[in-house]
Structures are given as C-alpha cells and as structure tokens.
C-alpha positions in Angstrom: -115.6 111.7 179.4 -114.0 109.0 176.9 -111.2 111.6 177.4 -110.6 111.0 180.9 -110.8 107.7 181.1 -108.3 106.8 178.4 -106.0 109.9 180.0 -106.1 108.2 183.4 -105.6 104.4 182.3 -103.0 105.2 180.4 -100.7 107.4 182.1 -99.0 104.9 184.1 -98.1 103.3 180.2 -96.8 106.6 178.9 -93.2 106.5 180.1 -92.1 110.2 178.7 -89.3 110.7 180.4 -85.9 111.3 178.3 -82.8 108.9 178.7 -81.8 109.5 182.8 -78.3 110.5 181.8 -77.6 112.1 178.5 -77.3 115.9 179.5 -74.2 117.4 180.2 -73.8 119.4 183.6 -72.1 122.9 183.2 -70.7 122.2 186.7 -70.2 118.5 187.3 -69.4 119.4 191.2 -73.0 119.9 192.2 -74.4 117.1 192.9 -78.2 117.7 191.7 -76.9 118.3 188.4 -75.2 115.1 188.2 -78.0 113.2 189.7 -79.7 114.4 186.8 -83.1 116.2 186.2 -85.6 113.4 187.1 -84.8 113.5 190.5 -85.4 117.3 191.4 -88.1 118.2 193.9 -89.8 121.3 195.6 -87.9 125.0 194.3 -84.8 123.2 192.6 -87.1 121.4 190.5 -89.2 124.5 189.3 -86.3 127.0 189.3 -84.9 124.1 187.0 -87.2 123.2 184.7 -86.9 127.2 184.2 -83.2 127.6 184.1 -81.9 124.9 182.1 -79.4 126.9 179.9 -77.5 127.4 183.2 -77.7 124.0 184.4 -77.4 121.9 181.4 -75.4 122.0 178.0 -77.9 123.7 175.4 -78.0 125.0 172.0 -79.5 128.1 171.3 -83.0 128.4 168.7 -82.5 131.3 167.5 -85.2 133.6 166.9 -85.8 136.1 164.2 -86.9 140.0 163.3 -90.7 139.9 163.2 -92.9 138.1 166.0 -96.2 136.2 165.3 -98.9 138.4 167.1 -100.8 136.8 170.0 -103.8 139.5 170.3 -106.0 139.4 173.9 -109.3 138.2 172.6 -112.1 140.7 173.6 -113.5 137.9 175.6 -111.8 136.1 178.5 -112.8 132.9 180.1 -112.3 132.1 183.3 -113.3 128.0 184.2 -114.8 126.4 186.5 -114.5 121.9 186.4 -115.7 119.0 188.2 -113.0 116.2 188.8 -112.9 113.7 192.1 -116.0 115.2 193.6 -114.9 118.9 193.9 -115.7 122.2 191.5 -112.4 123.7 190.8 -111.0 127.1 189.6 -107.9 127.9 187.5 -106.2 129.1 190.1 -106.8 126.3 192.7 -105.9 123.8 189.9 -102.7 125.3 189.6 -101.9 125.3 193.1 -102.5 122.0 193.8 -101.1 120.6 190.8 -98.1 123.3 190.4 -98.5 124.4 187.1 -96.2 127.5 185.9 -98.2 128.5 183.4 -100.9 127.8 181.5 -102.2 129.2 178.1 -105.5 128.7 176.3 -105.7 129.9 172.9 -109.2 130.3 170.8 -108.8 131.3 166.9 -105.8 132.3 167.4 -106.7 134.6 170.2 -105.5 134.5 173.9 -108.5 133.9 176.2 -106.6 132.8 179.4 -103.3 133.1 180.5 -101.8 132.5 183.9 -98.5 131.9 185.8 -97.5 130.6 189.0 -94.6 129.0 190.7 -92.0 132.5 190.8 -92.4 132.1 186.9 -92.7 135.4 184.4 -94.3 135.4 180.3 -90.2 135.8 179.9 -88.8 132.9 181.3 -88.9 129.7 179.6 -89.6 126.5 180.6 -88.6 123.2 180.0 -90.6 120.6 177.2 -89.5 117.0 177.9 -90.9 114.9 175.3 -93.1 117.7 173.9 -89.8 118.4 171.9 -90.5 114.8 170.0 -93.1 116.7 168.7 -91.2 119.4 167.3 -88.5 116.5 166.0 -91.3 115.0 163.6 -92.2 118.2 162.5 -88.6 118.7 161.2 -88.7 115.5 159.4 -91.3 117.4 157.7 -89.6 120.4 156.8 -86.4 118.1 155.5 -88.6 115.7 153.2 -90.5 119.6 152.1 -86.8 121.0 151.1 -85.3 117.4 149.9 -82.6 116.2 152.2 -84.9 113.7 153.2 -86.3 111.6 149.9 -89.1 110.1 151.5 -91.3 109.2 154.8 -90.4 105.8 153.5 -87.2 106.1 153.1 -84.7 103.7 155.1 -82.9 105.2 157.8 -79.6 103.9 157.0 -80.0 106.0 153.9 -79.2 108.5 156.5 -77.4 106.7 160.0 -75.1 104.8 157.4 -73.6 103.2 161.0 -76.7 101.8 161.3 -76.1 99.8 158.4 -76.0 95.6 159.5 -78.0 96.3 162.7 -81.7 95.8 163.6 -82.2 99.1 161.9 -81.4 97.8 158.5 -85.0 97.8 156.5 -86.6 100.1 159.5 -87.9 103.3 157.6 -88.2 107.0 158.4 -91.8 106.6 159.2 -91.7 103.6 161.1 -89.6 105.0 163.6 -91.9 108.0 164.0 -94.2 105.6 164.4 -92.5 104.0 167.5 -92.6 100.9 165.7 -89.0 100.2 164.5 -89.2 96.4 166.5 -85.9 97.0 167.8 -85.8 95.6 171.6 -85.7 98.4 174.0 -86.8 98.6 177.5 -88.0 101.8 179.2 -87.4 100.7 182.9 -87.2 104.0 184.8 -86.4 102.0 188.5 -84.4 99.5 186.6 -80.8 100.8 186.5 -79.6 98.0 183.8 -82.7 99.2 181.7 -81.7 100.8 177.8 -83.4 103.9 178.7 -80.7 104.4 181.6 -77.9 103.5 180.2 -78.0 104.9 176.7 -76.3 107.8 175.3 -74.3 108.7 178.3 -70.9 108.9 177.4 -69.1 109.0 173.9 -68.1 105.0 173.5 -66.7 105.0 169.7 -65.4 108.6 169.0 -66.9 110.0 166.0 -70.2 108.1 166.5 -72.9 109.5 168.1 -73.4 107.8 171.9 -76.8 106.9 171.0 -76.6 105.8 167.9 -73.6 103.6 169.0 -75.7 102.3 171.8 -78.7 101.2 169.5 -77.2 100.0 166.8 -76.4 97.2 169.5 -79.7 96.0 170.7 -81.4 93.3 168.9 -84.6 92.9 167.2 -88.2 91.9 168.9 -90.7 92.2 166.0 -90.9 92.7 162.6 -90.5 96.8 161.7 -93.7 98.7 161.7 -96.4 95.9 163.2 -95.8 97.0 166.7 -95.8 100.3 168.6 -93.0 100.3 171.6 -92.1 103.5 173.5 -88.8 104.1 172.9 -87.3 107.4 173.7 -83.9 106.4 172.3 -85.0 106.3 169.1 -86.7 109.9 169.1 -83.3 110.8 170.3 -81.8 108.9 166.9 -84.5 110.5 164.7 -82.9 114.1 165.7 -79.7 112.7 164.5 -81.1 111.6 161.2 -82.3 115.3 160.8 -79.0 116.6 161.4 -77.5 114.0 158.8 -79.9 114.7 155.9 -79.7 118.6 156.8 -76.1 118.9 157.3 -77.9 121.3 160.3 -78.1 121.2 164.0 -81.3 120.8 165.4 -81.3 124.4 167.0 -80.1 125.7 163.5 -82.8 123.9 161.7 -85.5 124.7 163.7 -84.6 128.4 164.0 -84.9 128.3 159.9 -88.1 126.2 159.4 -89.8 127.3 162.5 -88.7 130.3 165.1 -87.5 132.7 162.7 -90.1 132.3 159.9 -93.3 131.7 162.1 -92.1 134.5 164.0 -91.6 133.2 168.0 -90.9 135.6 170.7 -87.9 134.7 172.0 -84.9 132.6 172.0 -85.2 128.7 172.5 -82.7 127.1 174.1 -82.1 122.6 173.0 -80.1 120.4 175.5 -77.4 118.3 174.0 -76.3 115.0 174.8 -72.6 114.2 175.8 -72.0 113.5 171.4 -72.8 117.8 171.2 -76.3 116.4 169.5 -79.5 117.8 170.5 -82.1 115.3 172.6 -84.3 114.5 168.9 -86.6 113.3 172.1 -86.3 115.6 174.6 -85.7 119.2 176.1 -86.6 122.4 174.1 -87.0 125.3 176.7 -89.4 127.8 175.6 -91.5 130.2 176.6 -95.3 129.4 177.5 -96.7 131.8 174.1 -93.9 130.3 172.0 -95.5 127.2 173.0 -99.1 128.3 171.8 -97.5 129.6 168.5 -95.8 126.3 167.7 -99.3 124.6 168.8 -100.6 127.8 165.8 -98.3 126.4 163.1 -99.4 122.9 163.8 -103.0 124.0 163.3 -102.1 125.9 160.1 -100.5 123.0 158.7 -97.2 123.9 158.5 -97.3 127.1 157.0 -94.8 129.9 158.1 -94.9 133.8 156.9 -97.5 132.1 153.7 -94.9 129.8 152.9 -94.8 125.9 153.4 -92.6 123.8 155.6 -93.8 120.6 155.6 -95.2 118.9 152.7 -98.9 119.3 152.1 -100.7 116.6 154.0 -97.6 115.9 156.4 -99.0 117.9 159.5 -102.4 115.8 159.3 -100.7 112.5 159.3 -98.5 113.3 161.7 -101.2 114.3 163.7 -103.8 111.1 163.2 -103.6 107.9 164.3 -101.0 106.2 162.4 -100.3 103.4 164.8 -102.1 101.7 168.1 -101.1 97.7 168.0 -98.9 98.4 171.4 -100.0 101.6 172.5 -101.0 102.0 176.4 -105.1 101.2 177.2 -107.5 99.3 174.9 -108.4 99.9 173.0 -106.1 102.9 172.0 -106.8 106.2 170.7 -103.3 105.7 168.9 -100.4 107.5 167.9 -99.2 109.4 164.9 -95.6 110.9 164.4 -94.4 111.3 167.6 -97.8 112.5 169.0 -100.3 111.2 170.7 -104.0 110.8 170.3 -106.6 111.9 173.1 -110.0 111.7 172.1 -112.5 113.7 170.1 -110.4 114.2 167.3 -107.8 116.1 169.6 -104.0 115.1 169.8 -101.4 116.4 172.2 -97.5 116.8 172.3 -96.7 115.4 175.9 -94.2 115.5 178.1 -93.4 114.3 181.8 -94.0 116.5 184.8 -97.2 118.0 183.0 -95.8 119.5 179.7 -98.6 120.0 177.1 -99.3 121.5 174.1 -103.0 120.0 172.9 -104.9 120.7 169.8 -108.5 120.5 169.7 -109.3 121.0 166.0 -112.9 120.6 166.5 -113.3 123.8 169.2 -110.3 125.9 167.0 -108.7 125.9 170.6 -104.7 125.2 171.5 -104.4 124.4 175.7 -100.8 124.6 176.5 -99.7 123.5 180.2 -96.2 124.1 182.0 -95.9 122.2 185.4 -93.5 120.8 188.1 -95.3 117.8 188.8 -94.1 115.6 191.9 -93.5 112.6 189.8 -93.3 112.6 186.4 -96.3 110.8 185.4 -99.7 109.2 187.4 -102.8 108.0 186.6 -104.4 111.0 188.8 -102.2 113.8 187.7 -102.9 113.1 184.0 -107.0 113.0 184.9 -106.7 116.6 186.6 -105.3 117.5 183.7 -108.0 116.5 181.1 -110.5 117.5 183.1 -109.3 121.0 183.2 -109.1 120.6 179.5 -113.0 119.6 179.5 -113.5 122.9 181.7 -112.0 125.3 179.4 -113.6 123.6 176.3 -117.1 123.8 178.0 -116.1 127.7 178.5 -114.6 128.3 175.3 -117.2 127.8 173.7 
C-alpha cells in the first residue's frame, strides 16, 4: 500500500522523458519524425516505440555466441488485482493501459509472459530513461576495469571542457546522484526550458552538443546536497563513459554486458546529433533481454562467473543514496540513476510505462513495455504498482 501511494504522488514529479530533440531522423521529410518521439499517438506511437532503428539514428549492442537461459518455470501465475474499485486480470490491464509486453520473472524462472499491441518476443522495444539505468551500471564496469579512478572522482578528470564551468568540483557520483547543483529546468510545455533546447544541433564542432550546452548553465546549489532531475546530465554521464573507455556506449555495453551475460539479441542505442549515444535515454531491446539485464542486476554484476562492476557497486547503486529534492515526502530516494519504490524494491523507469523493477525480498524481476497516452500520470503509474502488488501476492 505504501507502494502506491508514493507511486501515484509522485509521478506527476518524475519528468523521465529524454531531451525533446536530440535524435536524428533517418528521413528528415516526414514530419512525425521531426516532430520527435514525444508526440506520437495511437499505431505510429506503438509501431514506434518498436521500430526505432528505422526511424531514428542508432548504434547497434551487439550481442554474442552463447545466450543466458530463461527456462518456463513449472508453475505459471496468472493475477488477479484490485485498483480504483475493480478486480482486474492481466489481460484487461493490458488492454486498458496498452502494455506490449510484460514479463515477470521468479528465481530466475519465467512465470508470466505476455504481448499485446501487434508486438512479437522478437521485436524490441523502446527504454526511455530505463537506459540511465544501464548508463550507471557502465560507470560500474569502467571504475571495475580502471578507466574510471574512482566514484569520486571529478568529472572534468574526464569532460576536460568542462573544466571552469559549474561542473568544476562536481564528482562522478554526484552526478549519478542527480545532485550536481548545476541549474537546469525540465519544463516539458516550456519551449525555452534546458530540457528542450539541449543537445540538438552540434554548436562548437568537436564538442559534444550537450556537453557544450551545459557547460553553460550556472550553478543553483552546492554539489551533492540536492537531488534535481536532470536528464541532460544522464546524457553527459554517457559521454564521460565514452571518454574514460575510449568506447561507444553500444561497444561497451556489448563487452560488459550483452555479450558476456549472454542477451538474445541485438540492442540497438539512439544517438544524439554529436554521433553519441543518449547516456539518458533510448536502448531498444527485447522484453527477455530486459528481464536478463534486471538478472545481472540481481546477481550483482556478475557475467559468465566473472565481475563487472566492483564488489558492492550494484547495491549502492541500487539504495537510496540521495532524497533531499526527490518527488513526494517524504521520499523513498534515489540511488545511481534508479529509483526507489518501497519495500526494499527499486526500479529502472522510463516514460510511457517502461519498467524493469527488482523486488529483492520476493527473488522476483516485473519488466513492463507500454505505449502509454502521455508519458507520465499520477493514475497510470498507480495501475502500474498495483499490478505489481497482484503478481507479488501470486508469486508467492
């Protein structure tokens, strides 16, 4: 119940969405493409969210020889939940809140699997700002093989153009934290917000457009004392990998991640107009690749027996590290770029209905897929953990 209630008071707070304009259109005639992804409705949305290689500059994850096994457990559960005075199903909830897929895993084992909305196990879908997520687990893997010194390690070390801004004195850490107290506003019906108009165009050639945008802004509070949703900095985090690694995202990640933990299929990253991949947004995937990043999470970052983050890393990425600033009070908090919900449980989120949530306590992984009509609400984001309640009460 404490779930729900934080879940619905802070939705409205959780602005997820990735900056409106940094993606590059294959075909800069149609108009839907240029108008960017936010504003898709109906079948263009879900064929999108689905499709985004061919709409949208991407990257390619590759994946490698062996695949991590997803067995069928011998028992499958099939939920029933109570939320704004009706008993749903699965099915119903799926309808009415279009989700494409949705994926529960129990020790490992799949005990429900759906899909919906023209979608196959195949296709992928798009993450949103579940891929933040995957970004801090990189910063993981980097510090593990060295090219990153230390969580606390400034981040000019790193962005050296960042050197004489507000960044100077902001660390690695802090800025997983969301608290690099670098003014930033998040305004999605603003068009003069940051979150607008950063990183759409190259301004200084060989500079990354975000990073040339933020090294801009000002300062608002002192680094690390206050969390501030900013999904340009997520965005400059996957840069910092990149620098430290001397590795695209897509190539990194296909190292530390898809090729050694053994995912099913190709992912696919969008880039920004600077050829960078969104450190905040955009992984396509499919729904079981989701689950099995959800199973290296839970296995502490360990990949064919061998580590990729540091020992300890997952679990402080994955506790509350920060909640002066965070949506509802009090807050459940925030860690390294994810977010806390209750009971121990913490969730990669992204707008439109992404999911990937960990529930350590139940040994259970719930990953949703959706084309939400808006990408956030108060109500939407209730549904959703009360079907989470629902399959934990039949999980069991």
């Amino acid at each position: 119940m404490k779930m729900l209630k934080w879940m619905a008071a802070a939705t409205l707070a959780l602005t997820l969405a990735p900056a409106a304009r940094a993606q590059v259109p294959l075909d800069p005639s149609k108009p839907q493409e240029i108008a960017g992804i936010l504003s898709w409705t109906g079948d263009y949305q879900a064929k999108g969210f689905r499709d985004i290689e061919h709409i949208y500059k991407t990257h390619t994850i590759k994946r490698g020889a062996k695949v991590h096994p997803l067995p069928l457990a011998a028992r499958q559960i099939d939920p029933t939940f109570s939320y704004d005075g009706k008993t749903w199903t699965i099915d119903a909830y799926m309808k009415a809140y279009r989700v494409s897929g949705l994926l529960v895993l129990k020790d490992g084992k799949i005990v429900l699997e759906k899909y919906a909305l023209g979608r196959k196990p195949t296709d992928r879908w798009t993450s949103f700002s579940v891929a933040k997520s995957v970004t801090s687990t990189l910063v993981g893997a980097a510090i593990q093989d060295g090219k990153i010194k230390s969580i606390n390690a400034p981040v000019t070390d790193y962005i050296p153009e960042l050197k004489g801004s507000a960044y100077e004195g902001v660390t690695v850490r802090q800025m997983l934290m969301m608290s690099s107290g670098v003014k930033w506003n998040e305004d999605y019906v603003d068009p003069n917000s940051d979150v607008a108009k950063a990183g759409n165009k190259v301004t200084e050639p060989g500079v990354n457009p975000m990073v040339s945008y933020l090294r801009k802004l000002p300062r608002e509070h002192a680094p690390g004392t206050t969390w501030h949703y900013n999904t340009g900095e997520t965005d400059l985090v996957g840069v910092l990998v990149s620098k430290a690694t001397g590795k695209s995202l897509a190539e990194y990640a296909s190292e530390k991640i898809w090729k050694p933990y053994g995912m099913e299929q190709d992912a696919v990253w969008m880039v920004d107009p600077g050829n960078q991949e969104r450190g905040g947004c955009c992984i396509s995937m499919t729904l079981r690749d989701y689950g099995r990043v959800g199973l290296f999470i839970a296995g502490d970052g360990l990949a064919n027996g061998k580590r990729v983050t540091p020992p300890g890393y997952i679990a402080e990425a994955t506790r509350k590290e920060i909640d002066n600033g965070t949506p509802a009070s009090p807050a459940p908090g925030y860690g390294y770029f994810w977010w806390m919900v209750g009971d121990g449980a913490y969730s990669g989120i992204g707008i439109f209905g992404q999911s990937v949530t960990l529930f350590p306590k139940d040994h259970l992984i719930i990953v949703q897929n959706a084309a939400w009509p808006k990408p956030t609400g108060k109500e939407l984001s209730a549904a959703r953990a009360a079907m989470w309640e629902g399959v934990r009460a039949a999980a069991k």
